[in-house]
Steps between C-alpha positions, in 0.01 A plus 500: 500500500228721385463595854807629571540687170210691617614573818911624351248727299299627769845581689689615197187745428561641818827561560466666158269757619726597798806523338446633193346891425180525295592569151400822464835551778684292331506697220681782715793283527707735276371802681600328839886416360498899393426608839765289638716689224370806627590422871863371436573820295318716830800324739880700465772375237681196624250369723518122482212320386553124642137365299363670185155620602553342849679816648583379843731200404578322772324701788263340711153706469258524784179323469215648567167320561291672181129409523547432129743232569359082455204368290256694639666803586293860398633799476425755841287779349582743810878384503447596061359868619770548714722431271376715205482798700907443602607463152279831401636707794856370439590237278322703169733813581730295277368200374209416269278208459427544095269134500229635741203702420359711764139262478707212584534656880113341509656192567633621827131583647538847360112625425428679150512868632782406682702388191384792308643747784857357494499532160403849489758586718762430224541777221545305198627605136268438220430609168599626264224721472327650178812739521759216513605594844520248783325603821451385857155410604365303879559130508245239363467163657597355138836658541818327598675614771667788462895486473738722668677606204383611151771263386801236558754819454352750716475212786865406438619890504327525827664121658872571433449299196303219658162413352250402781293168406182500425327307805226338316642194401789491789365231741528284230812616345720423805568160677364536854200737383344646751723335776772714309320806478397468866905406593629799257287777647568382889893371444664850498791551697821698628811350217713299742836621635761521197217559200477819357210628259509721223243805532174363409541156608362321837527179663232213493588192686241318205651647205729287311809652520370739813498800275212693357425828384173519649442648807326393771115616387329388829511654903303400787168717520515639131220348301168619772240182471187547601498185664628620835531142609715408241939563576627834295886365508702400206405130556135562458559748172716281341306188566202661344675669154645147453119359569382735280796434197420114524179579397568767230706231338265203532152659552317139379680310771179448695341388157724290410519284774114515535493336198773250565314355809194474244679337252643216812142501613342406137791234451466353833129432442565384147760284595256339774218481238724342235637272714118373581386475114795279503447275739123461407610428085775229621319350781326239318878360360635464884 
């Protein structure tokens, strides 16, 4: 008995670690369910939501073989650069990522002066100063990302009314996560014969209700890798932002299940050593 309670432990310990985010994440729950607010208002009026937060209903997503996927699955660090560098040529044009600091790209295999120079290359506004004035001054890597818009009404004024969701938290906000990303970005489309869209809305063959206000961000050959080797096509960019998202919203992953294998490991041996103190204190009544 005392044998298998170890073991359902061990297991149960586990599983834990996998499937549930650190609590530090968990914490961001709230944050997540606001970006999936934010989303559903970015998508034109009458648009039909089939699951709340899901926001593909019944469509069949495309899986894609993440390296991040399983037990032991990492994150790709190259796959991560890729990625950052297609959401800051095209995805931060009109989304921000409020949750991440520019020190966190250090994660990603970015070096120190190399964190400090991306930053730098943002004008950010500070102050106020001994005047009471704000001001702009270069980027620090203790700065979060900076946002598109000085605020929520100057980004809806500019998006027909629509505010764009902060990306941040968005792998995690939507059922699918980065399979949907990845499926949204690629599934754009001609409207079939006999559907007509209002100015300002396209098809997407993933989108519940096939109509969104966003258009089509990505193009074969736009984002210029340095990796030569690697594809520049909408595939490639798309698989890479969503790489990149899945991380922004669960940056401990790798942690997490580090410790989770640990945690098996330590049981496992317990449960073995346990079950041997037992055996020696009751052998003498068998």
């Amino acid at each position: 008995m005392m044998r298998k309670t170890f073991i359902l432990a061990g297991f149960a310990a586990l599983m834990m670690s996998v499937s549930v985010p650190a609590l530090a994440e968990t914490e961001t729950a709230p944050a997540a369910d606001a970006a999936a607010t934010e989303e559903h208002a970015a998508a034109p009026a009458g648009e039909d939501h089939a699951e709340e937060g899901g926001g593909h209903g019944h469509v069949d997503l495309p899986k894609v073989d993440w390296s991040s996927n399983g037990i032991f699955g990492t994150y790709d660090r190259a796959s991560l650069q890729r990625g950052f560098q297609v959401y800051r040529e095209v995805c931060s044009a009109c989304h921000g990522m409020d949750r991440l600091s520019y020190r966190d790209l250090a994660a990603l295999g970015y070096s120190e002066g190399e964190i400090k120079a991306i930053a730098a290359s943002y004008m950010i506004t500070d102050g106020p100063n001994e005047d009471g004035e704000m001001f702009e001054r270069a980027g620090r890597p203790s700065d979060r990302f900076k946002n598109p818009y000085p605020n929520e009404n100057a980004a809806k004024s500019v998006n027909n009314g629509a505010l764009p969701a902060d990306l941040s938290l968005v792998a995690k906000a939507r059922k699918g996560g980065p399979d949907y990303i990845h499926a949204l970005l690629t599934g754009y489309t001609q409207a079939p014969a006999g559907k007509e869209l209002l100015p300002g809305q396209h098809w997407n063959k993933y989108m519940s209700g096939n109509v969104i206000a966003m258009p089509a961000p990505l193009i074969d050959g736009q984002v210029a890798y340095e990796d030569t080797n690697t594809p520049q096509t909408v595939d490639q960019y798309a698989k890479d932002v969503s790489h990149f998202l899945e991380w922004a919203a669960e940056p401990k992953m790798e942690v997490r299940k580090q410790t989770g294998l640990k945690a098996f490991l330590f049981l496992l041996v317990f449960t073995g050593v346990a079950y041997a103190v037992k055996r020696k204190i009751w052998s003498s009544l068998h």
